[in-house]
Kinemage of the C-alpha trace (Angstrom):
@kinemage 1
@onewidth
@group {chain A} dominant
@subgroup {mainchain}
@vectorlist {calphas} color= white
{ca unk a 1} P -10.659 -8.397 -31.732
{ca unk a 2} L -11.705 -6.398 -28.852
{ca unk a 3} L -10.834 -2.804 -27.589
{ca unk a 4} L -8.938 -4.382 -24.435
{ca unk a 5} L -6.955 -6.835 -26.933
{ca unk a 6} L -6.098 -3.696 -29.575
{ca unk a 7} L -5.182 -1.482 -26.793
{ca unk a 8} L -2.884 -3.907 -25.130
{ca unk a 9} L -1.564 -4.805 -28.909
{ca unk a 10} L -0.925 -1.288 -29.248
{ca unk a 11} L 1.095 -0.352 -26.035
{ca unk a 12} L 3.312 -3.800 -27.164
{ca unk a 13} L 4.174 -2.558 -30.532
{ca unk a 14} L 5.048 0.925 -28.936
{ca unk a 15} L 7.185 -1.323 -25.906
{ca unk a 16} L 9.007 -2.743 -28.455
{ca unk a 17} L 10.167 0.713 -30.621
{ca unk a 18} L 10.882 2.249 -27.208
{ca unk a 19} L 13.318 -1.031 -26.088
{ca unk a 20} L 14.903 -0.725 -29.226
{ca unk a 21} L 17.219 1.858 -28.905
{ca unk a 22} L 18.710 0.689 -25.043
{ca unk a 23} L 22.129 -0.196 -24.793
{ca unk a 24} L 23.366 -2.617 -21.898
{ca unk a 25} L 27.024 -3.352 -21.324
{ca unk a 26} L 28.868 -6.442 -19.989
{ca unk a 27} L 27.846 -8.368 -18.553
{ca unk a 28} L 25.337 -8.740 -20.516
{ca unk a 29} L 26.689 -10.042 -23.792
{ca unk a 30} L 23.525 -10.834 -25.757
{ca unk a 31} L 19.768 -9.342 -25.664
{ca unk a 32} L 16.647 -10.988 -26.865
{ca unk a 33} L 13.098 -9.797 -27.260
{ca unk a 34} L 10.278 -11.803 -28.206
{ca unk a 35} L 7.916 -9.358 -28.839
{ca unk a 36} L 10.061 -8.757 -32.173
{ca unk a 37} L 10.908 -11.653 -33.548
{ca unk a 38} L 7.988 -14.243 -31.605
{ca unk a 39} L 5.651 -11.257 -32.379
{ca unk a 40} L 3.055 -13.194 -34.336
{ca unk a 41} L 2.325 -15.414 -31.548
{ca unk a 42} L 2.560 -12.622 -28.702
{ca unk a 43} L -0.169 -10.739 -31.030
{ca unk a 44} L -2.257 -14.257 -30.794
{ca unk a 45} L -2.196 -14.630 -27.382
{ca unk a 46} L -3.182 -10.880 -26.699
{ca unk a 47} L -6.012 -11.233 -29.351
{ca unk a 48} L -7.358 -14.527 -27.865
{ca unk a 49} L -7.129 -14.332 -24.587
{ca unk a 50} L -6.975 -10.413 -23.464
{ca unk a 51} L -10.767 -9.900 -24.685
{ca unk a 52} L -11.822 -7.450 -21.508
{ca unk a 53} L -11.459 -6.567 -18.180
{ca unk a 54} L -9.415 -9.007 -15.884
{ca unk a 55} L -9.810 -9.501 -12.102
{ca unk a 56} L -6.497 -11.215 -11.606
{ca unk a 57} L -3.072 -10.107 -13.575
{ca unk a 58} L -0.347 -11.693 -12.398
{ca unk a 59} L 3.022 -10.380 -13.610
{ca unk a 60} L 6.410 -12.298 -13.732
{ca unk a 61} L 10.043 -10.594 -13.790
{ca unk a 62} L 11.170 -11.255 -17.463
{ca unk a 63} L 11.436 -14.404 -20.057
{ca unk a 64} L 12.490 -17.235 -19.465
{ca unk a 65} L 15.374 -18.846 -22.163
{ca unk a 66} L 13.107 -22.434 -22.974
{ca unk a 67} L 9.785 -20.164 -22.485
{ca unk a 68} L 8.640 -17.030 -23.736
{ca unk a 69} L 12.075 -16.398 -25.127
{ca unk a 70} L 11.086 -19.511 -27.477
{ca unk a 71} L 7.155 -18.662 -27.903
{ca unk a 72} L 6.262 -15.390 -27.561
{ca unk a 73} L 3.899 -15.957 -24.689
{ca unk a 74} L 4.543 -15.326 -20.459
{ca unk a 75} L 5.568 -18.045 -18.654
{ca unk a 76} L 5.531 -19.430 -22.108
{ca unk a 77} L 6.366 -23.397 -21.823
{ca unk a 78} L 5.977 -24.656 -24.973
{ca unk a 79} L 4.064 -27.475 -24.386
{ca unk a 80} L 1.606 -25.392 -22.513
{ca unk a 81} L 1.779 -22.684 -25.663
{ca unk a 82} L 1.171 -25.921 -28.528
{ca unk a 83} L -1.341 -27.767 -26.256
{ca unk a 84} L -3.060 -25.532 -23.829
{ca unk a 85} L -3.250 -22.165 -25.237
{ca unk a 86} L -3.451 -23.546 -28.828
{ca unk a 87} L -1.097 -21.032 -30.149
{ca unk a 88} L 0.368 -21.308 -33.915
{ca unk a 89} L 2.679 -19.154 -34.906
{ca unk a 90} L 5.708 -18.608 -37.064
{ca unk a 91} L 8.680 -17.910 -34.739
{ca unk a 92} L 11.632 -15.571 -36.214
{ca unk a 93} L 14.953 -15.245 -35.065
{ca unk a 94} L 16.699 -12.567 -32.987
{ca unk a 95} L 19.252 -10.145 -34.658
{ca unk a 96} L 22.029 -11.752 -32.582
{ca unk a 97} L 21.097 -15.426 -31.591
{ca unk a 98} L 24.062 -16.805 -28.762
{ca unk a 99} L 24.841 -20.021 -30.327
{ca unk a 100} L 24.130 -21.774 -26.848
{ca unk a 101} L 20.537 -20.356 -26.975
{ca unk a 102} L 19.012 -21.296 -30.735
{ca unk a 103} L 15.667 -19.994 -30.810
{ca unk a 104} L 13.799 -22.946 -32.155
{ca unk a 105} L 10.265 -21.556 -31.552
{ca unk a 106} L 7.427 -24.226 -31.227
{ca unk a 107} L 9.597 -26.714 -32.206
{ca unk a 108} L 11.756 -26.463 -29.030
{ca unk a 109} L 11.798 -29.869 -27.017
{ca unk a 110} L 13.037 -28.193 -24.082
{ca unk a 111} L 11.029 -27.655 -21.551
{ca unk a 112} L 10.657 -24.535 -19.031
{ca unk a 113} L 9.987 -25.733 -15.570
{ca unk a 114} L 8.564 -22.264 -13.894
{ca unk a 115} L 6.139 -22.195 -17.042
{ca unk a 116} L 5.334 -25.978 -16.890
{ca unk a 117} L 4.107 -25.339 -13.110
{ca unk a 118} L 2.401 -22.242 -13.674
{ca unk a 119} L 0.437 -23.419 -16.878
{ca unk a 120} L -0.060 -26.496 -15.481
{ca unk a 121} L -1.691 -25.262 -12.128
{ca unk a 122} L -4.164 -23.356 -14.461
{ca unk a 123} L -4.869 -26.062 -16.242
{ca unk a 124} L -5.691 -28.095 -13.752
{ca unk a 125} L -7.644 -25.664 -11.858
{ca unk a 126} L -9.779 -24.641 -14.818
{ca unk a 127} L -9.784 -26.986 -17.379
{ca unk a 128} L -9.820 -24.773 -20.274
{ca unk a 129} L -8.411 -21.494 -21.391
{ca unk a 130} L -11.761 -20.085 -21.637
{ca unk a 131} L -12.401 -20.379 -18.057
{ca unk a 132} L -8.802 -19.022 -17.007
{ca unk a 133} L -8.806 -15.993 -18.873
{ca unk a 134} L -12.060 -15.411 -18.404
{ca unk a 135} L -10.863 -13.591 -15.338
{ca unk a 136} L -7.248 -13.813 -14.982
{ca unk a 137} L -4.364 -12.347 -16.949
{ca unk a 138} L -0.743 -13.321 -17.202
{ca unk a 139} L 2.019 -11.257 -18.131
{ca unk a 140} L 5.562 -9.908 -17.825
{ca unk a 141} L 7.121 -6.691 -16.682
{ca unk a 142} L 10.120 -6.928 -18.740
{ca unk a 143} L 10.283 -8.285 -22.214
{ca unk a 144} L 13.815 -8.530 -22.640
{ca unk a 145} L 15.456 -11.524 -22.046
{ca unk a 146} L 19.626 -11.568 -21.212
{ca unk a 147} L 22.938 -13.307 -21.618
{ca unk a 148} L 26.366 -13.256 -20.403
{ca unk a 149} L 29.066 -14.368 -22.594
{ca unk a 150} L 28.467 -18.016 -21.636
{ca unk a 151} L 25.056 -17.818 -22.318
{ca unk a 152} L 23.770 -17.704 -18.597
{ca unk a 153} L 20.650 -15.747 -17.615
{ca unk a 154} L 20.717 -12.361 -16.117
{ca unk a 155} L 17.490 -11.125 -14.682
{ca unk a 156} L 16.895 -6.956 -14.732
{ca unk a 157} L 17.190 -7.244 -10.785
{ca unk a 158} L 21.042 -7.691 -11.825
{ca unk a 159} L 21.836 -4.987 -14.871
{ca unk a 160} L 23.494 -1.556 -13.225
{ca unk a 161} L 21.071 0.735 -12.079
{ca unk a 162} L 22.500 3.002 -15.247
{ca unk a 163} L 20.827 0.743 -17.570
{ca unk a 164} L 17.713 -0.727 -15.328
{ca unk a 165} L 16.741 2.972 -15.106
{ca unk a 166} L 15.380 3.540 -18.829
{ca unk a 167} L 14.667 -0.066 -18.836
{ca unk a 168} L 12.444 0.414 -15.800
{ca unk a 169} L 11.125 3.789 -16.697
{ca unk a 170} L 9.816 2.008 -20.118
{ca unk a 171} L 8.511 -1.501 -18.238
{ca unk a 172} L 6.953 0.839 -15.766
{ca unk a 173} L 4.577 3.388 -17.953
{ca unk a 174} L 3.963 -0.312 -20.074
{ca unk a 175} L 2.484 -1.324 -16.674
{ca unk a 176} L 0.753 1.034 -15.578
{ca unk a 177} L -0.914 1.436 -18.869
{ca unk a 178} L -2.021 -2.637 -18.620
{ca unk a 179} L -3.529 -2.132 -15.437
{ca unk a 180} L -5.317 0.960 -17.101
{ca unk a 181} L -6.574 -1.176 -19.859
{ca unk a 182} L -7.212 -4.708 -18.211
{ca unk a 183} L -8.940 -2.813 -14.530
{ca unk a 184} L -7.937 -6.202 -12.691
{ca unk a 185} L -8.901 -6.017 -8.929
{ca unk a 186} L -5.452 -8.010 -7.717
{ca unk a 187} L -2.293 -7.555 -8.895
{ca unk a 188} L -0.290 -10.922 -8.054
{ca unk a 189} L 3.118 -10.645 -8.260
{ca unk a 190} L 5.212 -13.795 -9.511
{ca unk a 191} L 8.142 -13.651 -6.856
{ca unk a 192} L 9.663 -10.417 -5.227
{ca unk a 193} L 11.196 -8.696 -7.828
{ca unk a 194} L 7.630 -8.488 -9.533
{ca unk a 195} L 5.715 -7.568 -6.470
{ca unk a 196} L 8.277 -4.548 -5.982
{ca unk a 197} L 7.612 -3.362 -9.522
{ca unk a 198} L 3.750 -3.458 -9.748
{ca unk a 199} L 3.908 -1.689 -5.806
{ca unk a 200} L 6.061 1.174 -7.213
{ca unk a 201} L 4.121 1.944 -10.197
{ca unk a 202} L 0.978 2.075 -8.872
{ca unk a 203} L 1.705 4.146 -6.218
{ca unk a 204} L 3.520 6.289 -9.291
{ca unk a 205} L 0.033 6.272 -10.903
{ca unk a 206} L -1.929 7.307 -8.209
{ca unk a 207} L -3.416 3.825 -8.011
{ca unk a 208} L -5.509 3.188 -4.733
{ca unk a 209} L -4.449 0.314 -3.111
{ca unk a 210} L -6.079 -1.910 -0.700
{ca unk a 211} L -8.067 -4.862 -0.109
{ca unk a 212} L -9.648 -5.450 -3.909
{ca unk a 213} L -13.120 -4.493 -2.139
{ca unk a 214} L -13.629 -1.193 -2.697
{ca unk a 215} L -14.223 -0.012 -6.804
{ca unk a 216} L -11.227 1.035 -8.668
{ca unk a 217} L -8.845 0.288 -5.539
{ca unk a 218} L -6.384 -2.794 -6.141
{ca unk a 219} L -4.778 -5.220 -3.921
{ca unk a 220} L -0.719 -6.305 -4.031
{ca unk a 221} L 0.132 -9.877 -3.196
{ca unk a 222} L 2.918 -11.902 -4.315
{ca unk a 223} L 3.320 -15.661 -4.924
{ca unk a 224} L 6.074 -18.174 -4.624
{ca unk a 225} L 8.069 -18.100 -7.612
{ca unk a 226} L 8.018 -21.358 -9.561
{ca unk a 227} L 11.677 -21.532 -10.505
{ca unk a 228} L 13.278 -24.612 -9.993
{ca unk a 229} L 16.133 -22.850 -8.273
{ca unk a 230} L 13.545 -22.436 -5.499
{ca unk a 231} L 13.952 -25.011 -2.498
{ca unk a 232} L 10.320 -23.935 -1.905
{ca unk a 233} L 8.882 -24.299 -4.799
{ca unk a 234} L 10.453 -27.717 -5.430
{ca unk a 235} L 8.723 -28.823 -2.126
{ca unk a 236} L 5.224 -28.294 -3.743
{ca unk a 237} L 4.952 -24.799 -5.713
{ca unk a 238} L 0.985 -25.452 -6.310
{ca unk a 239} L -0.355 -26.538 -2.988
{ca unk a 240} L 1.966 -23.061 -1.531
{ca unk a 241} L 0.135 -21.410 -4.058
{ca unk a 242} L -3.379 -22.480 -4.377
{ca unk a 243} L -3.600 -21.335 -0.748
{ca unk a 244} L -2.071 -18.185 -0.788
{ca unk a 245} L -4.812 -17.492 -3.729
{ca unk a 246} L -7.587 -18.965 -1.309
{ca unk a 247} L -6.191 -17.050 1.796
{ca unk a 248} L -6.209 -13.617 -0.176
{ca unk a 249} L -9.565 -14.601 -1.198
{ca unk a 250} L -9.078 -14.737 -5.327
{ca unk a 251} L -10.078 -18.235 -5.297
{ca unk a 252} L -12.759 -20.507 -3.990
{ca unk a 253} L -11.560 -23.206 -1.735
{ca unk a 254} L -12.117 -26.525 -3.510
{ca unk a 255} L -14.595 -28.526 -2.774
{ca unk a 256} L -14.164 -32.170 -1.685
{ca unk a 257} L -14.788 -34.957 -4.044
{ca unk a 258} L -17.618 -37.074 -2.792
{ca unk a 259} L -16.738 -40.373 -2.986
């Protein structure tokens, strides 16, 4: 394990002690987090795969019901989790489980679109983990994952701002910290709510932004969500993507196959 992996294991564990103690009222009805009860393979993936500095982080909003709620990992489809990342782990349960939303770990045969397409852009782009994370990160801003009464998804963006405060004030110093630790030149966020977040704590931090160019000074873009509730994204979330990443100059344009 490496300094960058224990750090970011350590600012987790302390994430999850400082989440414990928020209370949200209706309507949220139920409250996961994964780092708890998925903790094992959250602690796998930061071992493996956070093993020094990062170029790229991209952040999403918070997890998804059929992806990290069910693995442990961002964007966590768990497909992607078994076959891409390799990841083994014993899944728990949550305290309160919502009987429409079993946490079945691993063994979950659902699968979560948004993670699908953004593991499966990777994966095509670079072949191997190895090569992704060799400068790239992916994580969340918010770890918590919640439920109205029937079970439907409420993202932070939606909670009263007398609960998202705490909540943010903890998701925020958890940020900043990351970026501390992982030194990434671009900051991508995963949709607008995520862009927001990693533009307010930076400039909280006294983080310079700009163009990536200059050392220590970062650069804020977003990307187009991957959520099938996106007319967008259903129109062709990768090609939108791998352009924006080409345009802002994070990746290489790809080279034409010669016949």
């Amino acid at each position: 394990m490496t300094k960058t992996s224990e750090a970011l294991i350590e600012i987790a564990q302390k994430m999850v002690r400082d989440l414990r103690g928020l209370k949200f009222s209706e309507p949220v009805h139920t409250v996961y987090d994964p780092l708890e009860y998925a903790w094992l393979a959250h602690e796998q993936y930061l071992e493996r795969f956070a093993s020094g500095p990062k170029r790229v982080l991209f952040l999403g909003m918070n997890p998804g019901p059929w992806g990290m709620a069910q693995t442990g990992v961002p964007f966590g489809e768990v497909q992607a989790v078994r076959e891409f990342l390799k990841i083994e782990a014993t899944i728990g349960k949550p305290t309160k489980e919502h009987p429409k939303r079993p946490i079945e770990g691993l063994a979950c045969n659902r699968s979560e679109v948004s993670g699908k397409r953004m593991w499966g852009l990777f994966q095509e782009r670079f072949g191997t983990p190895k090569a992704f994370f060799a400068e790239h990160f992916v994580a969340n801003y918010c770890p918590l994952v919640f439920m109205d009464q029937g079970a439907r998804n409420l993202t932070p963006d939606k909670l009263p701002a007398r609960e998202m405060g705490p909540l943010a004030e903890h998701c925020d110093r958890h940020l900043a910290e990351m970026i501390r630790i992982l030194k990434p030149r671009f900051l991508v966020g995963v949709g607008q709510f995520a862009e927001m977040c990693l533009t307010r704590v930076c400039r909280n931090s006294g983080i310079d932004l700009g163009d990536g160019s200059r050392e220590k000074s970062v650069k804020i873009l977003r990307i187009l969500h991957p959520s099938p509730a996106s007319p967008a994204a259903n129109r062709g979330w990768s090609p939108a993507v791998e352009k924006t990443l080409v345009e802002q100059g994070i990746w290489e344009e790809k080279r034409a196959k010669r016949a």
